[in-house]
VEXDREN-2710 file (C-alpha; in Angstrom, 1 decimal):
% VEXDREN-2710
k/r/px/py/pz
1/UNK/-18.7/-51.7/-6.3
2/UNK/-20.9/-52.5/-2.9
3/UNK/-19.1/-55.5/-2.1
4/UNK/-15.8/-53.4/-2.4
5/UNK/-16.9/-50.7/-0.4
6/UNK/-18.4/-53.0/2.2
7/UNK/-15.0/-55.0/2.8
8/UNK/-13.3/-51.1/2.8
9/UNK/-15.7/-50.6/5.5
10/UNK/-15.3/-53.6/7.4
11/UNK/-11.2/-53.0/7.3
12/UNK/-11.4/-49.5/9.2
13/UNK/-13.8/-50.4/11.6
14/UNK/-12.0/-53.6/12.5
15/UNK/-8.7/-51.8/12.7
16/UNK/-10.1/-49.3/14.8
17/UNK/-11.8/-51.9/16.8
18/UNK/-8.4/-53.9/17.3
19/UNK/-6.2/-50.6/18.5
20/UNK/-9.0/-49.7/20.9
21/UNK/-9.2/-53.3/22.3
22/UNK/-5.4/-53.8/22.1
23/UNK/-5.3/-51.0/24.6
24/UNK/-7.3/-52.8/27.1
25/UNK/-4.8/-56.1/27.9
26/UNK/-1.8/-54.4/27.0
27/UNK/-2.7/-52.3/30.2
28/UNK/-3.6/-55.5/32.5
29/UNK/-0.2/-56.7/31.7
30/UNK/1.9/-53.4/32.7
31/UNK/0.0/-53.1/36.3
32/UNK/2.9/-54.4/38.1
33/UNK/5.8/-52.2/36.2
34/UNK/3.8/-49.1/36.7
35/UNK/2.8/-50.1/40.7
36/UNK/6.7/-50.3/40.7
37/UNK/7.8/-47.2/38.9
38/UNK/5.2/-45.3/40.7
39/UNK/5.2/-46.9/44.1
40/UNK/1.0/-47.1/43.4
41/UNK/-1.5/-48.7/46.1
42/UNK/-4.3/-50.9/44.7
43/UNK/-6.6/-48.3/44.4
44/UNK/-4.1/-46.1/42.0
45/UNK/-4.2/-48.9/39.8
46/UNK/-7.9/-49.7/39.6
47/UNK/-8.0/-45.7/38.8
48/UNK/-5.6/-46.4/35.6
49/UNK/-7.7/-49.4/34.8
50/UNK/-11.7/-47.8/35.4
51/UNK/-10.3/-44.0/34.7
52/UNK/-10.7/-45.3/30.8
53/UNK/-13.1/-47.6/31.4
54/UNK/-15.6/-45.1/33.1
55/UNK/-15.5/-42.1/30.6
56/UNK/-15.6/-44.9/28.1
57/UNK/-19.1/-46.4/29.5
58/UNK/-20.2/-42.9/30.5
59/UNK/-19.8/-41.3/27.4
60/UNK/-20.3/-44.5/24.9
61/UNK/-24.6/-43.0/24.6
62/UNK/-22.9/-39.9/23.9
63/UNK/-20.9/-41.3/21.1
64/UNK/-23.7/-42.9/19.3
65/UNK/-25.8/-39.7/19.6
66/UNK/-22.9/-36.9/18.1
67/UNK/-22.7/-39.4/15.5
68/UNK/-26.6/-39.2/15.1
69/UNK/-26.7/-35.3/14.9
70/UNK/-23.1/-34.3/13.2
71/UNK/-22.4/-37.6/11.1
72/UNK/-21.0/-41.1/12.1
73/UNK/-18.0/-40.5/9.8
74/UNK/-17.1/-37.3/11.2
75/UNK/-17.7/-37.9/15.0
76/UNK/-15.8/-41.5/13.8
77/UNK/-12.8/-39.8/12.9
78/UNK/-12.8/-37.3/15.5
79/UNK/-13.1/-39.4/18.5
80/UNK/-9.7/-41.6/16.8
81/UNK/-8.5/-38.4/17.0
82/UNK/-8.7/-37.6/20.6
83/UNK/-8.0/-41.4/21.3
84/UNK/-4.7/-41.4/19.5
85/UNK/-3.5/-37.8/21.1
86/UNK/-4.6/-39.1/24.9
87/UNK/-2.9/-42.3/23.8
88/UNK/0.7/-40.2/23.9
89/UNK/0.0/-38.3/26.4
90/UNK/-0.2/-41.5/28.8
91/UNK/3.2/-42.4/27.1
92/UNK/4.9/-39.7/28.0
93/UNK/2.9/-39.1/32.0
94/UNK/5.3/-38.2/34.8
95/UNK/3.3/-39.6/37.4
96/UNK/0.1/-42.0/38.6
97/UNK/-2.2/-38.8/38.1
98/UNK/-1.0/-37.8/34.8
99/UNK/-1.5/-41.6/33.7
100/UNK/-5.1/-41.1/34.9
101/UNK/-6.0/-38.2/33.4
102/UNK/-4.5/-39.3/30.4
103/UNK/-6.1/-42.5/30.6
104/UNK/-10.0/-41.1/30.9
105/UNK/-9.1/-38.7/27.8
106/UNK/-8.8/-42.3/26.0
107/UNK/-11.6/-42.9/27.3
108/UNK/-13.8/-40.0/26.4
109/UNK/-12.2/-41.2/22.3
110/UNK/-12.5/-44.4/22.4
111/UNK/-16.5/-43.8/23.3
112/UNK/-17.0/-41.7/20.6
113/UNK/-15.6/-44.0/17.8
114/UNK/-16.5/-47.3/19.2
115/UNK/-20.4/-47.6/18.8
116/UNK/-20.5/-46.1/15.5
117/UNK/-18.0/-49.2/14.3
118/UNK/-20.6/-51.3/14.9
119/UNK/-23.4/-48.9/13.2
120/UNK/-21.6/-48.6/10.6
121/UNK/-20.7/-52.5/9.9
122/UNK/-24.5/-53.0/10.0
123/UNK/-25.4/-50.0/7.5
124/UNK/-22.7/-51.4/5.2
125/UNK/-24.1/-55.1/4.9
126/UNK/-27.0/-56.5/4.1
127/UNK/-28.9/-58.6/6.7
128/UNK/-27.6/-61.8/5.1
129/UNK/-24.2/-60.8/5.1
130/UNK/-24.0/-59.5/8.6
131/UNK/-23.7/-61.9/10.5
132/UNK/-20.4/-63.3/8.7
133/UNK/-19.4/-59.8/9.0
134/UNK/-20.0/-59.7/12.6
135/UNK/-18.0/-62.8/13.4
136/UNK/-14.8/-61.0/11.3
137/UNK/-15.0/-57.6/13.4
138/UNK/-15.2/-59.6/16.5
139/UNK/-12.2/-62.1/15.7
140/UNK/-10.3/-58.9/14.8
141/UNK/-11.2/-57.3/17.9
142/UNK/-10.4/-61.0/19.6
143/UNK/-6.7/-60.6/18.0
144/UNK/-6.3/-57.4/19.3
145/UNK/-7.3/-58.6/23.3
146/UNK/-5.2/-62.1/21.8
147/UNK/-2.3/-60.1/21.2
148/UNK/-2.4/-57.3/23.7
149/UNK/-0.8/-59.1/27.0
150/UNK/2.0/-60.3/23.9
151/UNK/2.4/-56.9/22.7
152/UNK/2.5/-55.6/25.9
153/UNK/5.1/-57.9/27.7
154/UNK/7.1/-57.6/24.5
155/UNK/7.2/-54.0/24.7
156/UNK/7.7/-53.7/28.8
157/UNK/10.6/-56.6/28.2
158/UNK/12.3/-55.1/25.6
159/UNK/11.8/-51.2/26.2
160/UNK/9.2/-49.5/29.2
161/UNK/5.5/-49.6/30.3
162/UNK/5.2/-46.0/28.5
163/UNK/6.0/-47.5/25.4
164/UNK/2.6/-49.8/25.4
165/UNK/0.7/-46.5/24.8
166/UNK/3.4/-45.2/21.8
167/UNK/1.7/-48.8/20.0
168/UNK/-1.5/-46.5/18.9
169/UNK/0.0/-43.9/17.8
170/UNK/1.1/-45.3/14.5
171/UNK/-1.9/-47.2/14.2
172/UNK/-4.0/-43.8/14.8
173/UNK/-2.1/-42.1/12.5
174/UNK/-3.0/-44.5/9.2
175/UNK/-5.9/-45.2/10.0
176/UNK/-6.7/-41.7/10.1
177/UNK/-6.7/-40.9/6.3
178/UNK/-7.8/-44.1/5.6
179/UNK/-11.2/-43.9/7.3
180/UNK/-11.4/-40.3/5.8
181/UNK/-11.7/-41.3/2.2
182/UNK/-13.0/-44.5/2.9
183/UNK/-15.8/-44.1/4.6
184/UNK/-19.4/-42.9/3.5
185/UNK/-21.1/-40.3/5.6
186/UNK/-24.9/-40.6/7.3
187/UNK/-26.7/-39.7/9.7
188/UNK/-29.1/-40.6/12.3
189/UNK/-32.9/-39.7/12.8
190/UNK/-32.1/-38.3/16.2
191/UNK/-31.0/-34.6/16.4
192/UNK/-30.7/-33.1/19.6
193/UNK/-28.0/-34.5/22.3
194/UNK/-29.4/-35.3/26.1
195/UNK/-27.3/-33.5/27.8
196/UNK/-29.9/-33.8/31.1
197/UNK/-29.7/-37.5/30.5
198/UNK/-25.5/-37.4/29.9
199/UNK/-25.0/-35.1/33.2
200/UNK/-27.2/-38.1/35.4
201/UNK/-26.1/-41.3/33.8
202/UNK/-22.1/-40.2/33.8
203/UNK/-22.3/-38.5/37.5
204/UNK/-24.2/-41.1/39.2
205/UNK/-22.0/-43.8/38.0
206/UNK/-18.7/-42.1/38.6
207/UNK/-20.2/-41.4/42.3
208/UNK/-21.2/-45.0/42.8
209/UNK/-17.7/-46.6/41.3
210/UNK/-15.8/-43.8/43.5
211/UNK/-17.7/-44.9/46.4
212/UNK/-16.7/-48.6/45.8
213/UNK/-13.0/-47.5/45.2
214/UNK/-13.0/-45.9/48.3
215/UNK/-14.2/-48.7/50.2
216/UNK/-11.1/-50.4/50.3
217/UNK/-9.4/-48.3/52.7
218/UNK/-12.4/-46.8/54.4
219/UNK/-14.2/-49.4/55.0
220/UNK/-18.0/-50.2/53.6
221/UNK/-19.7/-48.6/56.8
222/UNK/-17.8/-45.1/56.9
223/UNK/-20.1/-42.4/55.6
224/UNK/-17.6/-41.5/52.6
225/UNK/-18.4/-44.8/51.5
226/UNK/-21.9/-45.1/52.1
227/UNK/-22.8/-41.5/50.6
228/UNK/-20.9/-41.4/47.2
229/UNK/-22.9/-44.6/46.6
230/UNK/-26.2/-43.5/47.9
231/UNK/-25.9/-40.5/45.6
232/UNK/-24.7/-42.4/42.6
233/UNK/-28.1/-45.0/43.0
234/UNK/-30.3/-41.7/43.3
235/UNK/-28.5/-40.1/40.3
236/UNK/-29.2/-43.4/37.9
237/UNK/-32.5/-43.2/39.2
238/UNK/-33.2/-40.2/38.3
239/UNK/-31.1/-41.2/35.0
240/UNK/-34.1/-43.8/34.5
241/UNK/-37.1/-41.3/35.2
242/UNK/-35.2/-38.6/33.0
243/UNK/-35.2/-41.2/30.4
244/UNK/-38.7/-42.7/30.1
245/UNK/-40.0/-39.3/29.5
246/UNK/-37.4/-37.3/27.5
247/UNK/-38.6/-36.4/24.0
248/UNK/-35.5/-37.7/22.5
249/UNK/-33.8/-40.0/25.0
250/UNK/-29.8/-41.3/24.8
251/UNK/-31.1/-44.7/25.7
252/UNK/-34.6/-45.0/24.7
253/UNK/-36.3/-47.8/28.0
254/UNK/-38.6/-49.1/25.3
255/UNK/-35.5/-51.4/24.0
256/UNK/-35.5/-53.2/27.2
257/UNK/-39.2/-54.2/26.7
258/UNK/-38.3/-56.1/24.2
259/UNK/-36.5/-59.3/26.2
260/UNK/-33.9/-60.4/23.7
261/UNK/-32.5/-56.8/24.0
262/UNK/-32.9/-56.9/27.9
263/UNK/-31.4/-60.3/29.0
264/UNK/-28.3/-60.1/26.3
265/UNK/-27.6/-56.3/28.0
266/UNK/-27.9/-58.4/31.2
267/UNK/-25.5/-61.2/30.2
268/UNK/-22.9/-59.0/29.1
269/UNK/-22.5/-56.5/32.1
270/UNK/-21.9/-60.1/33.9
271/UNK/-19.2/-61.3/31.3
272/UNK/-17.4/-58.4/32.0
273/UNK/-18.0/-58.0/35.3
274/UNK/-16.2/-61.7/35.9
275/UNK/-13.9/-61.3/32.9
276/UNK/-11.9/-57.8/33.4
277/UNK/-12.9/-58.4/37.5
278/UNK/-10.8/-61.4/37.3
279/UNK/-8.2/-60.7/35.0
280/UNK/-7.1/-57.5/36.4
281/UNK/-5.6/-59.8/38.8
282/UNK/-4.9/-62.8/37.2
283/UNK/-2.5/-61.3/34.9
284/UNK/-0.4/-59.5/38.7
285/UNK/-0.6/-63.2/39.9
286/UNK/1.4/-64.4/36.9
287/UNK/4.1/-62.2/37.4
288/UNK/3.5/-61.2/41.1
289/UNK/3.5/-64.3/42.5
290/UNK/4.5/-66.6/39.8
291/UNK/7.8/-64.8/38.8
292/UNK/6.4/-64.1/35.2
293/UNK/8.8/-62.0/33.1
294/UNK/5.5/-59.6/31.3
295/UNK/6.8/-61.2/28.1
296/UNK/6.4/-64.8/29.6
297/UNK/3.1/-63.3/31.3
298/UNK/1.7/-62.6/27.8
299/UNK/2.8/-65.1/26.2
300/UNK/0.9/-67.5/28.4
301/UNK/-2.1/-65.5/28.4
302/UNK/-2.2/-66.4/24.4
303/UNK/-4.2/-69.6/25.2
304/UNK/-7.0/-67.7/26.9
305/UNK/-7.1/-64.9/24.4
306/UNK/-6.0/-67.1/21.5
307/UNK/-9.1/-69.3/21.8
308/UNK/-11.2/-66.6/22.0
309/UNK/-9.5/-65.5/18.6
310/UNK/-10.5/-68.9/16.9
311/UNK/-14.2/-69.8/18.1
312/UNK/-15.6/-65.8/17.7
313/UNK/-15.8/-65.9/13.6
314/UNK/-17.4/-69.4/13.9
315/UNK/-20.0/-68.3/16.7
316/UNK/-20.8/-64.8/14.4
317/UNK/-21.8/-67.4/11.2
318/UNK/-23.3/-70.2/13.2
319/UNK/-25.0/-67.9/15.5
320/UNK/-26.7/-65.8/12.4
321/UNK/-28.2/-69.5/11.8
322/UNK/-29.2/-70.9/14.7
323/UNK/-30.2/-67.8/17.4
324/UNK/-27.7/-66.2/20.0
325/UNK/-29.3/-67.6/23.1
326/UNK/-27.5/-71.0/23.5
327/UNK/-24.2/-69.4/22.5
328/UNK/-24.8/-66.8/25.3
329/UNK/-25.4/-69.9/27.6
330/UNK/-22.8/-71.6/26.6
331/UNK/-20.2/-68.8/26.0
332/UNK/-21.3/-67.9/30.2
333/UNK/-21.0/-71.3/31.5
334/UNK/-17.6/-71.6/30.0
335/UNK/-16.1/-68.3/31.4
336/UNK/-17.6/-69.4/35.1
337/UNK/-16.3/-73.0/34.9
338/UNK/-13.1/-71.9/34.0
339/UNK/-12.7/-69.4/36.5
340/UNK/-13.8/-71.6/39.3
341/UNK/-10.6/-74.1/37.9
342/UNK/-8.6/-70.9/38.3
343/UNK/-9.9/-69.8/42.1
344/UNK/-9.9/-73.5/42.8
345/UNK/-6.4/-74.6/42.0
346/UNK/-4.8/-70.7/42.9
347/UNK/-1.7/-71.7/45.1
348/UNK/1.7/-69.7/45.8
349/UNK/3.0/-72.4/43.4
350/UNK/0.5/-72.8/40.9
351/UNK/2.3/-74.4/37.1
352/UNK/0.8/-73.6/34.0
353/UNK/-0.2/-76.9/32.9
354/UNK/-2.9/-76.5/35.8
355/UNK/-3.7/-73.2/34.1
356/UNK/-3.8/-74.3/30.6
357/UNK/-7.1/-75.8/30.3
358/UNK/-8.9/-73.1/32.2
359/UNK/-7.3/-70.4/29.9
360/UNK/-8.7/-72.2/27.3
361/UNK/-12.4/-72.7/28.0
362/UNK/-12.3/-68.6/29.2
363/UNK/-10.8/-67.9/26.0
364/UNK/-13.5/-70.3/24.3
365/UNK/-16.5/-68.7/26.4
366/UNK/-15.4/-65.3/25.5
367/UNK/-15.5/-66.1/21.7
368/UNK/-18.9/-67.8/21.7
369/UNK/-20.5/-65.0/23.7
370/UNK/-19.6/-61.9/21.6
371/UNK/-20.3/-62.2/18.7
372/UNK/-23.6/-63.8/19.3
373/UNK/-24.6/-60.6/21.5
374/UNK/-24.2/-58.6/19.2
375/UNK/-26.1/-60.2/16.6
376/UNK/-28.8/-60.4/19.2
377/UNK/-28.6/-56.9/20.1
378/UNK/-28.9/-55.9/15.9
379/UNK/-32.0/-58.0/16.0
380/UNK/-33.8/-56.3/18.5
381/UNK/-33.8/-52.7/17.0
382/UNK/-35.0/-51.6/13.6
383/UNK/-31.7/-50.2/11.3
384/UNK/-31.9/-46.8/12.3
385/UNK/-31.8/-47.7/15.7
386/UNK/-28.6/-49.1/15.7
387/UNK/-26.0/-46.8/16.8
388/UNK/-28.6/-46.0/20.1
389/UNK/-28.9/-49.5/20.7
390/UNK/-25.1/-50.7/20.3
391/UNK/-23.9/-47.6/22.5
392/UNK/-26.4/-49.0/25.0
393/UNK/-24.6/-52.5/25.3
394/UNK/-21.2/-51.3/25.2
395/UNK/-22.1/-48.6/28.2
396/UNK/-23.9/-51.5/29.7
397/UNK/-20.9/-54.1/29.5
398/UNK/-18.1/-51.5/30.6
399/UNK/-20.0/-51.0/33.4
400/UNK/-20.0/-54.5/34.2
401/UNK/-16.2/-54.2/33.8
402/UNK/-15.6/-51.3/35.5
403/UNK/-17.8/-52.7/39.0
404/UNK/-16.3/-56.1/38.1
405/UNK/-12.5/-54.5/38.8
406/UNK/-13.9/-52.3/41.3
407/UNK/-15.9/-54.9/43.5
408/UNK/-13.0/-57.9/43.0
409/UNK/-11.0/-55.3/44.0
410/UNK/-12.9/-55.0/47.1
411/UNK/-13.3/-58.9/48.0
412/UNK/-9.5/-58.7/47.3
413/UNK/-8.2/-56.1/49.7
414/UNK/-10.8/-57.7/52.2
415/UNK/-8.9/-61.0/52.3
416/UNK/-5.3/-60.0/51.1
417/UNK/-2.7/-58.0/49.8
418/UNK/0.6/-56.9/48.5
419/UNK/2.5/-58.0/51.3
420/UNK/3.5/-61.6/50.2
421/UNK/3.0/-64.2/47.6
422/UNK/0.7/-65.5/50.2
423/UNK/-1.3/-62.4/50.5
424/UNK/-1.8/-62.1/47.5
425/UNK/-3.8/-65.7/46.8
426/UNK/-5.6/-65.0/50.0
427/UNK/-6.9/-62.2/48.2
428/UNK/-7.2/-63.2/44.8
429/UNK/-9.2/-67.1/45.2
430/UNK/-11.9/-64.9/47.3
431/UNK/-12.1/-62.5/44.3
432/UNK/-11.8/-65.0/41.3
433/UNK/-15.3/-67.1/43.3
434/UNK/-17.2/-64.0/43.4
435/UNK/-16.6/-63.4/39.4
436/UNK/-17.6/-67.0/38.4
437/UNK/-20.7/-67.2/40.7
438/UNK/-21.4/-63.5/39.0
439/UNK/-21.1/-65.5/35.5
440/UNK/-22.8/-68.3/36.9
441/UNK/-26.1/-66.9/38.3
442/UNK/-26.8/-64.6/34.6
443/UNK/-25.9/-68.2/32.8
444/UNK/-28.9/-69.6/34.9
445/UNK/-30.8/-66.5/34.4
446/UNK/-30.1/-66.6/30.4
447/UNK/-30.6/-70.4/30.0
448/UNK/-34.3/-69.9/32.1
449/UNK/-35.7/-66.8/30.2
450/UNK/-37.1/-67.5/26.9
451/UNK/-36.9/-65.0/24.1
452/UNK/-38.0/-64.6/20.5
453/UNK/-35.1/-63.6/17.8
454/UNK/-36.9/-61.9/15.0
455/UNK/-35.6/-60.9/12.0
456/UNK/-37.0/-57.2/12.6
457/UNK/-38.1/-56.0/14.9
458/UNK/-40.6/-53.1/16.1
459/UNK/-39.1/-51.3/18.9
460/UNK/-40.2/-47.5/19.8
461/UNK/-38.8/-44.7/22.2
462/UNK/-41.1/-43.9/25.3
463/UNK/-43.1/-40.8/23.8
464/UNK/-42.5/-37.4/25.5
465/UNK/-44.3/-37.3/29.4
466/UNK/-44.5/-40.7/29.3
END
């Protein structure tokens, strides 16, 4: 009866898992049908792109702590809820604005459901099946990021970009009932929200990622630049202070005492910020410059993502065995090796024998780093302070994804642009070497700072006034 409800468990949180990350690539892939049915600058689509990303790290705390206080089954079901409603509503958006707004209300759902997958994966399985357990909810979420630029070149070749978003309806809609009856409820020891620390944390980094959007046609010295950002760096400081001595903090600081927890937040804010950074681009340049149909585009893009799909489950076991670190070493090294090949080989001209082997070792990178975080992340935190502590590294690595499109964007636009196939790789090579030296500094950084990867660990919140 356990084993049956933990592989019922593992099932809904995977699906759910694999339509929110579906929804990611499938995107990436439609940026140049929707810059053409919309006429949009740059900056419109970075808004489509970091409109869902940003409510999705800003809120992600949030998630975790509703399904604290009201139950993770409920708050589960109610943020696939709202994910699956925004989800047609971008379908059916008139206009660049409407796609926005649609696409931060996806957001706002995919935050609420996402963390408490994760929480409750590891209140399902014991501690000596998790880790196996890990590697499947990570190679499901791996198909879905394998799959999305297919699906989503497919779906723009056969039909229209707006149908890419009619893909989770269905999905929402079964899984729905399923995760109803399937799922046992519970709740967390934590049972007031911070709204003090969700009004700082979500403010200041909207006001810092606007500031670097704005950048791009303002310029870095003009004051409506330069003030967004200064207030966004005073409102996460104040984020920090609010934290350290709030009774019952969103992210409690006394997880990043303990260094495990720190350096694998660290590590992952850089994979993202070089891994969506780049490939926000990347997949334009396939079909920008290298005449790409999005269905060729995607199908292309399978050797990146489908590596990543094959080496996750096996990093998840072996990394349950043998510790995360060297996998997070590894995992980084790959991404920023392959991305130099990319930056480094970038021409007007560029076949995709020269991008198959790079494709390959990002894909390969991505697989051995995720899992392993995670695990490393469980290990950390005691049990009941998992749905805290796995909010914290998805708002952590989000944000490295949305500053990693925003600041790309920014090297990009500095160096090229739209204008010609030629424009375009003067602005992409600058932006593809800033990613991989991103990926390549935290490798260092990992690979130099030792850790310890207890089996349990003893990590407390800051008491109040501290």
């Amino acid at each position: 009866m356990a084993r049956s409800a933990e592989r019922r468990t593992l099932l809904i949180v995977s699906l759910a898992l694999f339509m929110v990350a579906l929804d990611n690539l499938v995107v990436t892939v439609a940026l140049p049908s929707i810059r053409r049915a919309f006429g949009s600058s740059v900056q419109s689509l970075e808004w489509t792109v970091n409109a869902y990303t940003l409510a999705y790290a800003a809120l992600l705390l949030t998630g975790a702590a509703l399904g604290d206080r009201f139950g993770r089954r409920r708050t589960f079901l109610a943020g696939m809820t709202l994910f699956t409603v925004a989800s047609a509503g971008a379908a059916l958006a008139p206009s660049t604005g409407m796609l926005i707004a649609a696409r931060a209300i996806q957001g706002a759902g995919a935050a609420i459901a996402t963390p408490l997958t994760l929480t409750l994966l590891a209140e399902a399985f014991p501690a000596e099946r998790r880790g196996a357990a890990l590697g499947i909810w990570s190679a499901i979420g791996g198909m879905a990021v394998a799959l999305g630029p297919l699906v989503g070149g497919a779906v723009i070749t056969g039909l229209d970009w707006h149908w890419i978003f009619w893909i989770n309806v269905p999905i929402g809609a079964a899984l729905l009932p399923f995760a109803a009856r399937g799922l046992a409820e519970s709740y967390g020891p934590y049972g007031t929200l911070d709204l003090r620390g969700l009004a700082l944390g979500s403010s200041g980094l909207l006001s810092l990622v606007y500031g670097l959007v704005h950048s791009q046609s303002a310029g870095f010295g003009a004051t409506s630049v330069i003030a967004p950002i200064t207030i966004g760096l005073v409102l996460l400081a104040g984020f920090v202070a609010w934290e350290l001595r709030a009774a019952e903090p969103m992210l409690p600081m006394g997880f990043f005492a303990r260094r495990s927890f720190a350096v694998t937040n660290a590590a992952s804010l850089a994979m993202y910020f070089g891994m969506f950074g780049s490939i926000f681009f990347l997949t334009q340049d396939l079909q920008v410059v290298l005449h790409n149909t999005p269905l060729q585009a995607g199908l292309k893009l399978l050797t990146w993502t489908g590596a990543m799909l094959v080496v996750a489950p096996i990093a998840g076991v072996l990394s349950a065995r043998f510790g995360a670190r060297p996998f997070l070493v590894v995992g980084l090294a790959a991404q920023a090796t392959a991305l130099s090949l990319l930056a480094a080989t970038a021409t007007t001209t560029t076949s995709y024998t020269t991008l198959l082997l790079p494709f390959i070792l990002a894909g390969s990178g991505m697989g051995l780093f995720f899992a392993p975080s995670a695990t490393a992340v469980l290990a950390a935190v005691r049990a009941e302070q998992a749905g805290q502590a796995s909010g914290a590294t998805n708002t952590i690595r989000e944000v490295g994804g949305v500053f990693g499109v925003a600041v790309l964007a920014s090297v990009f636009s500095a160096h090229g642009s739209y204008a010609s196939h030629l424009a375009f790789v003067s602005g992409l090579v600058p932006a593809v070497w800033v990613g991989a030296a991103v990926l390549g500094a935290f490798c260092v950084l990992v690979a130099a700072v030792p850790w310890r990867e207890p089996a349990t660990a003893e990590v407390r919140t800051a008491p109040a006034g501290a």
